[in-house]
C-alpha positions as CSV (number, residue, x, y, z in Angstrom):
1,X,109.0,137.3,159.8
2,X,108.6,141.2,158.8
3,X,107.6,143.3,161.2
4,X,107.9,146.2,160.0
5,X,106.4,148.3,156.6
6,X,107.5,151.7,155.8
7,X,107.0,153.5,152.4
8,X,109.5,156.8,151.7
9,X,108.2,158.8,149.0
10,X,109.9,160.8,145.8
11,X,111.9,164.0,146.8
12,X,112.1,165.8,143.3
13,X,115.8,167.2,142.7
14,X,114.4,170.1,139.9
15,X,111.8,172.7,140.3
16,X,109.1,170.1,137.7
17,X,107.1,167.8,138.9
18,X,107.5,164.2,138.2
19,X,105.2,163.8,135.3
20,X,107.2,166.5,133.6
21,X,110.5,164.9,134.6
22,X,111.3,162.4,130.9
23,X,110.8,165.3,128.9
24,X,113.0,167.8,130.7
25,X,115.4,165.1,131.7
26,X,114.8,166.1,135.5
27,X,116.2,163.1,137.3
28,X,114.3,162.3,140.9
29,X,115.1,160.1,143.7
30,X,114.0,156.9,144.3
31,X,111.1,155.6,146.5
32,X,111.3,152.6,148.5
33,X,108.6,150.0,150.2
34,X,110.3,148.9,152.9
35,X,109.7,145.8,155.1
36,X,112.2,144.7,157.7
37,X,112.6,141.2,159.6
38,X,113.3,141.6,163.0
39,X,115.5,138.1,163.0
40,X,117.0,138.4,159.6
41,X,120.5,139.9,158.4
42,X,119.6,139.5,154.8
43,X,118.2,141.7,153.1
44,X,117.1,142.0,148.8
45,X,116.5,145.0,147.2
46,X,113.8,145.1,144.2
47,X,114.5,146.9,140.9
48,X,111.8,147.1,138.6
49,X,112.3,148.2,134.6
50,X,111.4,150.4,132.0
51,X,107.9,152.0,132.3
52,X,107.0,149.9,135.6
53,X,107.0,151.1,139.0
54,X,107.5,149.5,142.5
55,X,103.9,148.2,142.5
56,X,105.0,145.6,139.3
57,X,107.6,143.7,142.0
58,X,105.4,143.9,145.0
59,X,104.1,140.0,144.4
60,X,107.7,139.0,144.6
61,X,108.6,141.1,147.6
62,X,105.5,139.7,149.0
63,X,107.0,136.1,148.6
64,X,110.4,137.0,149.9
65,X,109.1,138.7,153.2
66,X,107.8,135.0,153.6
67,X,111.2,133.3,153.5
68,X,112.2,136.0,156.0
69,X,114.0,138.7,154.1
70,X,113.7,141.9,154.7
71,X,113.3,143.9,151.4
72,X,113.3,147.0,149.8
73,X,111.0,147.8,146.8
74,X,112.5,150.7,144.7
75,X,111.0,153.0,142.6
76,X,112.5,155.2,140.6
77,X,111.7,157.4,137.2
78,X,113.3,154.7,135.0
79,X,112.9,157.1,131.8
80,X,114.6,160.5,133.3
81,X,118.4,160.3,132.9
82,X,120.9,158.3,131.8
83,X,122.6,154.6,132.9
84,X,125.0,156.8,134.5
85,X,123.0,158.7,136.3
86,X,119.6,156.2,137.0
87,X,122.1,154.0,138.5
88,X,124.0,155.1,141.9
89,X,120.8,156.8,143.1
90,X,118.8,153.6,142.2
91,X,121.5,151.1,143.6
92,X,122.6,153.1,147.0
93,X,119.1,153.7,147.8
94,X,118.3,150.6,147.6
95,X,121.5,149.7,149.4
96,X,121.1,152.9,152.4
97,X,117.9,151.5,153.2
98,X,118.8,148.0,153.6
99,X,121.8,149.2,155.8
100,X,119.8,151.3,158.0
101,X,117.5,148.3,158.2
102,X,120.8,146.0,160.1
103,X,121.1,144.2,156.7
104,X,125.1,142.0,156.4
105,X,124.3,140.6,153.3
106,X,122.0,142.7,150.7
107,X,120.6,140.2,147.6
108,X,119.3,141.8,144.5
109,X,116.3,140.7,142.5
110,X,116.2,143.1,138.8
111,X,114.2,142.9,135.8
112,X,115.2,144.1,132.5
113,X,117.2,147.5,133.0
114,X,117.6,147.0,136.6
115,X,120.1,144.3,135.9
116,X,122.3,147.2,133.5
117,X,121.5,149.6,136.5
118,X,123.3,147.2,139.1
119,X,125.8,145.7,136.5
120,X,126.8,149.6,136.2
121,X,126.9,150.7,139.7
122,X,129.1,147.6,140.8
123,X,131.7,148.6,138.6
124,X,131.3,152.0,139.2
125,X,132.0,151.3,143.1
126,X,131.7,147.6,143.8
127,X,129.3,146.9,146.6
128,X,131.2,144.8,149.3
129,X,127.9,143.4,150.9
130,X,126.5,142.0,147.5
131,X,124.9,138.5,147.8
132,X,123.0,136.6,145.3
133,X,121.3,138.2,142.5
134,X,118.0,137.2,140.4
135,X,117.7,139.1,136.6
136,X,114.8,138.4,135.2
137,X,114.7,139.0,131.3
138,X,117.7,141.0,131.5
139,X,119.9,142.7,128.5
140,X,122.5,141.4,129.6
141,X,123.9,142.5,125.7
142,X,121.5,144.8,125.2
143,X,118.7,144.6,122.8
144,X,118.0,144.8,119.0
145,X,115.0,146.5,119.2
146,X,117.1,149.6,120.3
147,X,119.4,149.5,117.2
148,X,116.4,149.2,115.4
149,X,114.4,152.2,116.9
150,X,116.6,154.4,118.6
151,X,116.7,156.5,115.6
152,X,113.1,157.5,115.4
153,X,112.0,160.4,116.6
154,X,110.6,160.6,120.0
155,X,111.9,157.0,120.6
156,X,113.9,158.4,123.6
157,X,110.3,159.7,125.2
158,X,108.7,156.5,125.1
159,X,111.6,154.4,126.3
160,X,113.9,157.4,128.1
161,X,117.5,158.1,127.7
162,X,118.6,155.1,129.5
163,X,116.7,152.6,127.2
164,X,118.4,154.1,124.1
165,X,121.7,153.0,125.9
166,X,120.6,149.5,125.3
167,X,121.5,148.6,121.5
168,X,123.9,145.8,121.0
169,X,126.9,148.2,119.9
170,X,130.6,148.2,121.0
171,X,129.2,151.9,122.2
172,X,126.5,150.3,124.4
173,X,126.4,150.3,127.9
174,X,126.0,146.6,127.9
175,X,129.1,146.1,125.8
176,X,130.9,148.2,128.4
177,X,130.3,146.1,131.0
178,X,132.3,142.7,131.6
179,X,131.5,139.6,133.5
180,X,129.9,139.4,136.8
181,X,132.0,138.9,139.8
182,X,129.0,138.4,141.9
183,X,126.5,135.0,141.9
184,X,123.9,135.8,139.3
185,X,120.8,133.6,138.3
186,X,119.5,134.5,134.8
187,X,115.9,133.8,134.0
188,X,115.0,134.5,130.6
189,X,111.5,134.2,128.5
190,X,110.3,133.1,125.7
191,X,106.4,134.5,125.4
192,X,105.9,137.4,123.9
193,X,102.5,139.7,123.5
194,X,104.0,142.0,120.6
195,X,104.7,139.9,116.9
196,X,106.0,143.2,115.7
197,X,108.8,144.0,118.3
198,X,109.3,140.0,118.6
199,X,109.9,139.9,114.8
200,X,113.1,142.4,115.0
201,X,114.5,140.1,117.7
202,X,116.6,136.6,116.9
203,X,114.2,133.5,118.3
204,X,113.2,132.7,121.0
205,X,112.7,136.2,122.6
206,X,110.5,137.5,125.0
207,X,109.2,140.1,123.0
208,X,111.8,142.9,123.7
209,X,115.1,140.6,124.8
210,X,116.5,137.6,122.7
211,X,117.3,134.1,125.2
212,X,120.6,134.4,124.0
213,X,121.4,138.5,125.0
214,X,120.3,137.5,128.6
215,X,123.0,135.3,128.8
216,X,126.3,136.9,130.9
217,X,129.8,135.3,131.3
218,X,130.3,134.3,135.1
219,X,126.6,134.0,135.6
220,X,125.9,130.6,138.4
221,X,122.6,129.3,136.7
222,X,120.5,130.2,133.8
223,X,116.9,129.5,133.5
224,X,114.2,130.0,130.5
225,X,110.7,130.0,131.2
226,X,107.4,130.3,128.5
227,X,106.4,134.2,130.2
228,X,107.0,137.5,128.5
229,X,108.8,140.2,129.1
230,X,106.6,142.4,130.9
231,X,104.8,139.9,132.8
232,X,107.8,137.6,133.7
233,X,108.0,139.4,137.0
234,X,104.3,138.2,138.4
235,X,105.0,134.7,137.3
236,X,104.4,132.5,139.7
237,X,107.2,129.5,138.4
238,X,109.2,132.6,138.4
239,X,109.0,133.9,141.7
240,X,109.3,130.3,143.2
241,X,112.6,129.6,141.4
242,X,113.9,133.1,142.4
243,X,113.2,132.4,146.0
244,X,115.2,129.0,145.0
245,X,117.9,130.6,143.7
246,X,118.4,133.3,146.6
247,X,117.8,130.4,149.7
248,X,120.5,127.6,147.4
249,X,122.1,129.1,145.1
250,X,120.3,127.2,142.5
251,X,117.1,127.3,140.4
252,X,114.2,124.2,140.7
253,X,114.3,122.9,137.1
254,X,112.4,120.4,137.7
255,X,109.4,121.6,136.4
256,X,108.3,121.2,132.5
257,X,107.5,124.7,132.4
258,X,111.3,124.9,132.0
259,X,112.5,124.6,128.2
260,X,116.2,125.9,129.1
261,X,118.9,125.9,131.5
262,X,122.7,126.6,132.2
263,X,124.9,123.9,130.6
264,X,122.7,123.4,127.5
């Protein structure tokens, strides 16, 4: 069981602070929330998405510490800086402090960008220790809503740079990216709280990601569940099914809340 809680704040790389840091493009380090098990040589590393913070994946960390992982909650200033440069600081953070912590094996549980951040940093410099991975409502093939806003001004201070790297383009970063090479699980969702963004999107949706853009060639298991995007995380069906996958290999499905899985 975890023994251990430790909490390493943000070291700002430029001379602003961090509130200042998506309008000057200052790009900070990562925080983490550690908590190591003394008997365990696994270890899962949280990334949160766009506009969330570490405290949005805490419930699931929570729920992993109990199946005896250690983890590592990451937070990071998801709208200062590019895919390109979000993702090795995210990733090898997330990856030093599992390390330090005696991990063998380091799983990954992402939701929404996180899965691009990871998807990049692999291929950047694949990570030799990778073990099973969870995305939850990821864009996997980016997003319409980006196409469909990016242009607009100030669209790049709500969402940050990275987010406008999104769209469903051959210049995307999505598009860029090819099949996994690591086991993936894919939730997806199908709630949404916003008719307007839902309505740019191809049904079902979550409200910022189609079903079908979560999708990924070489993923093991896919899963869709009624949540939206932004909430998908907290789930309870959700969390339980990503502890599933990361113990098996597998998701549940055995529950009605499931309208979708891999094969159909």
């Amino acid at each position: 069981m975890p023994t251990n809680r430790s909490i390493n704040f943000v070291v700002t790389l430029c001379s602003v602070g961090m509130a200042l840091s998506a309008l000057t493009g200052c790009v900070t380090n990562p925080r983490t929330e550690t908590v190591s098990a003394s008997d365990s040589d696994d270890c899962v590393v949280l990334l949160h998405g766009v506009n969330r913070s570490w405290r949005a994946m805490r419930p699931m960390a929570d729920a992993l510490q109990q199946d005896g992982y250690t983890t590592v909650n990451v937070d990071y200033p998801s709208r200062s800086g590019t895919v390109s440069e979000l993702a090795p600081i995210t990733v090898n953070h997330g990856l030093m402090a599992c390390r330090t912590a005696g991990a063998q094996r380091v799983h990954f549980v992402t939701h929404s960008i996180g899965a691009i951040l990871l998807r990049y940093a692999h291929a950047e410099s694949p990570i030799a220790d990778i073990g099973r991975v969870v995305m939850l409502a990821p864009p996997n093939q980016g997003s319409e809503i980006v196409d469909k806003t990016k242009n607009i001004p100030g669209a790049s201070l709500v969402g940050g740079e990275a987010l406008m790297q999104l769209g469903t383009d051959e210049n995307s970063i999505p598009a860029k990216l090819g099949p996994v090479d690591f086991e993936v699980g894919v939730i997806a969702g199908t709630g949404t709280m916003n008719p307007w963004m839902s309505a740019m999107l191809p049904n079902p949706d979550d409200g910022k990601v189609s079903v079908a853009r979560t999708r990924i060639d070489g993923m093991a298991d896919f899963l869709v569940v009624d949540d939206n995007h932004h909430y998908i995380v907290e789930a309870e069906f959700v969390i339980q099914n990503t502890r599933a996958f990361l113990n098996t290999g597998s998701f549940l499905k055995d529950d009605v809340h499931v309208t979708g899985f891999a094969g159909e």
